[in-house]
N, C-alpha and C positions, 0 to 999 in steps of 0.2 A: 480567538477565531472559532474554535471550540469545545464546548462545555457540556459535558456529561453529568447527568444529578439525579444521584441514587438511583442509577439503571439497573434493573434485574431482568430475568430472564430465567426461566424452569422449562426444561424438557420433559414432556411425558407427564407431567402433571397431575397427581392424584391417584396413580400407578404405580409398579411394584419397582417399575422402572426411572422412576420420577429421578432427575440431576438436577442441580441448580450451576445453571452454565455460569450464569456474571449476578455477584451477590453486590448492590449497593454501591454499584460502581461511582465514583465521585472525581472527574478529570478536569481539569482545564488546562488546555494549549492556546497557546500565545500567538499571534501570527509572527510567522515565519520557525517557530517549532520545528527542531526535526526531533522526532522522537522515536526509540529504539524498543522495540517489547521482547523478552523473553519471556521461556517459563518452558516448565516442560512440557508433554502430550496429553490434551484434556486442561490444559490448564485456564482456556476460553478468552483466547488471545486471538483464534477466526472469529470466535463466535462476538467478539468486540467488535473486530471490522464489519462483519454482519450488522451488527447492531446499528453502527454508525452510516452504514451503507441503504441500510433501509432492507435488508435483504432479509434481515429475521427483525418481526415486528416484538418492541419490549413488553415486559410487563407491569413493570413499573418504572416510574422518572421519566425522567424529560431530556431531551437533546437540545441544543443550541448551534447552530452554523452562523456563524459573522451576525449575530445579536438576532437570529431569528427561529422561532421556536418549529424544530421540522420534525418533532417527536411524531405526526401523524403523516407527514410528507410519504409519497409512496416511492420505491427505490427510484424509476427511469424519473419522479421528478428531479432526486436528490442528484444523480448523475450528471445534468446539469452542472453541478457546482461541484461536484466530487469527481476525482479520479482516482482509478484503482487497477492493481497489477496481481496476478496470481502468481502462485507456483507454477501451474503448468501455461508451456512456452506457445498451447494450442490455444488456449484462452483469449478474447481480446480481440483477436482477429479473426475475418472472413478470408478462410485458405484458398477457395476459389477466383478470389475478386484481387485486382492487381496492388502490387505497393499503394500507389498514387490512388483507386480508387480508397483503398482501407483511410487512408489518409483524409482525403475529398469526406468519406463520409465523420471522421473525428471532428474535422476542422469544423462543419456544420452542427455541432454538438453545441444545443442552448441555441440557437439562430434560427430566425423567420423560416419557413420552406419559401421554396425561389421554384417556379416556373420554368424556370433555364436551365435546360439539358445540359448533362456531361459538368465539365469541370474548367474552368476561366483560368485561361493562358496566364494569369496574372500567379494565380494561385499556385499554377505547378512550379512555376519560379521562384515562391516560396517554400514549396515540401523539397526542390531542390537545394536548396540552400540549408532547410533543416536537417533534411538528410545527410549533408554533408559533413553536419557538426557532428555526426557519429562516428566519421571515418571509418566507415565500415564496405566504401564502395558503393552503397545501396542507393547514391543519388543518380547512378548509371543506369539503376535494372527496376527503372521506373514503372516498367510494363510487365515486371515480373510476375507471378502469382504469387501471393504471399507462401500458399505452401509448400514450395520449393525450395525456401530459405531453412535456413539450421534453426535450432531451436534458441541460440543466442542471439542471429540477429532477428529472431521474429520477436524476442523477449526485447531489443536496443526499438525495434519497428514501435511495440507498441506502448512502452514508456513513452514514445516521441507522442503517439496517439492521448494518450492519456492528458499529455503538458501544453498541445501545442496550443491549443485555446488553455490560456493558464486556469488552472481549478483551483478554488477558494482551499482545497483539502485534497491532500493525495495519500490515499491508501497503499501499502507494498506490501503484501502477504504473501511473505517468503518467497521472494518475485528471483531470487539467486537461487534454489536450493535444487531445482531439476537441471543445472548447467554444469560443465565442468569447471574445476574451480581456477582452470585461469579464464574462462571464457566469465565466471561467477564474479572474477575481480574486474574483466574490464566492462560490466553493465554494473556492479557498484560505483566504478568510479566516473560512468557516463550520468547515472544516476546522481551523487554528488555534485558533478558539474550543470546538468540542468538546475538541480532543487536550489542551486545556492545564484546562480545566475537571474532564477525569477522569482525567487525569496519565497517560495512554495512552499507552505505547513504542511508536514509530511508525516506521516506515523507507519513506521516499518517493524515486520513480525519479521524477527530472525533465530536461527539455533545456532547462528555461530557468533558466540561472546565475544569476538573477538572485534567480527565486525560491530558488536552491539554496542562497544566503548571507544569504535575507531571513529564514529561516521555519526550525524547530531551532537546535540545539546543535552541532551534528557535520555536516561534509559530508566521503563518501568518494569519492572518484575513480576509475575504474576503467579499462581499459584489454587487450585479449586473458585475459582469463577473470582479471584479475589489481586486487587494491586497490594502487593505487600512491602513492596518497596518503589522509592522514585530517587534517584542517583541523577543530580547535575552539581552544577558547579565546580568546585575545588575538588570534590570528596571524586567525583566522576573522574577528575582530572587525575590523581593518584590512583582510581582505582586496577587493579589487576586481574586477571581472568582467576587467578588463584584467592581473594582476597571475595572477590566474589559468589563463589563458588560457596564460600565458607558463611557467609552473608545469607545466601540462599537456603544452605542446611540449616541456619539457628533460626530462618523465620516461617518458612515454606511448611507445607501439611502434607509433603511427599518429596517426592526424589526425583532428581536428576533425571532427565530419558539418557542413555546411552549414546540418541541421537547429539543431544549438547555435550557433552564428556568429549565426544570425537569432536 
């Protein structure tokens, strides 16, 4: 679904300040992929989603979305086919405009423009219904304003936004980590429940290892712009947050943030 080929990426370039954010990155995801990314701070694990998002253009290599080369694709075209969730719970959404329209206007995401005013009776029976699968209430307060809502169900609102027209590739950059962590468990496992309900290729930035060996198939590792490890299988399947950890110190070119340790 896919495939990244020797992607790089330099900040600052020829400067005193020059980084090499993502050195020769080489991935392929599978459809239906849920894949988990740590690493520490700087370790160019946005600057991946970036990449793949269209949001920071590469310097070298080439990308692939479902057998098609979009290395030159511009972000709003790639959005079309991709979805993607931040850290912060303000992202994503229009806090002035109500549940139902923020919705109204996802569901039209990749579709013709239409003439036709407002939003078809047909359709609010569907954001009603999807909104219900959140159990969060939210299919009542249809006329809400989005920014009136907490910052967990505006992060549950716009997961739905992301999914509801299913996308080829869904992004989750550290889409938990501004929430409280029981409000953080129940959009992980709202999350889980869509991703596996519409077989979504998923790729999630996380600092909590825990979730990063609970939740997918594949966890990648990352370290100075670099995958230094890819843990699935059996090996995934025994591995331990401790076991891990230890994994990370023999092969990584720095340290732990104190953020993953907690």
């Amino acid at each position: 679904m896919l495939k990244l080929e020797n992607v790089s990426i330099t900040f600052n370039a020829n400067t005193v300040n020059e980084r090499k954010a993502l050195r020769n990155i080489n991935l392929d995801v599978k459809d239906g992929d849920f894949i988990t990314v740590i690493g520490s701070n700087g370790a160019g694990k946005s600057t991946l989603m970036n990449a793949i998002s269209g949001a920071y253009p590469i310097d070298e290599g080439s990308i692939y979305l479902d057998g098609k080369n979009i290395t030159s694709l511009k972000e709003h075209k790639r959005a079309t086919r991709i979805g993607r969730l931040f850290q912060d719970p303000l992202r994503g959404t229009a806090p002035n405009m109500t549940i139902e329209e923020n919705l109204g206007l996802a569901y039209s995401r990749g579709k013709r423009r239409s003439l036709m005013p407002g939003i078809r009776k047909k359709d609010i029976g569907f954001f009603r219904e999807k909104l219900s699968e959140l159990d969060l209430g939210l299919e009542d307060r249809m006329k809400t304003p989005v920014g009136l809502l907490s910052g967990g169900q505006r992060q549950a609102l716009t997961l739905l936004m992301a999914t509801i027209v299913t996308p080829k590739l869904l992004l989750l950059d550290e889409h938990t980590a501004a929430l409280d962590p029981k409000t953080a468990e129940k959009v992980m496992e709202l999350t889980e429940r869509i991703v596996k309900k519409d077989n979504i290729t998923t790729i999630m930035i996380t600092h909590n290892i825990n979730n990063a060996l609970k939740y997918g198939n594949k966890t990648l590792v990352m370290s100075q712009g670099k995958i230094i490890l890819e843990i699935e299988g059996e090996e995934r399947k025994n591995m331990t947050v401790e076991k891990l950890m230890k994994l990370y110190s023999d092969n990584a070119d720095d340290s732990m943030s104190d953020k993953m340790l907690l």
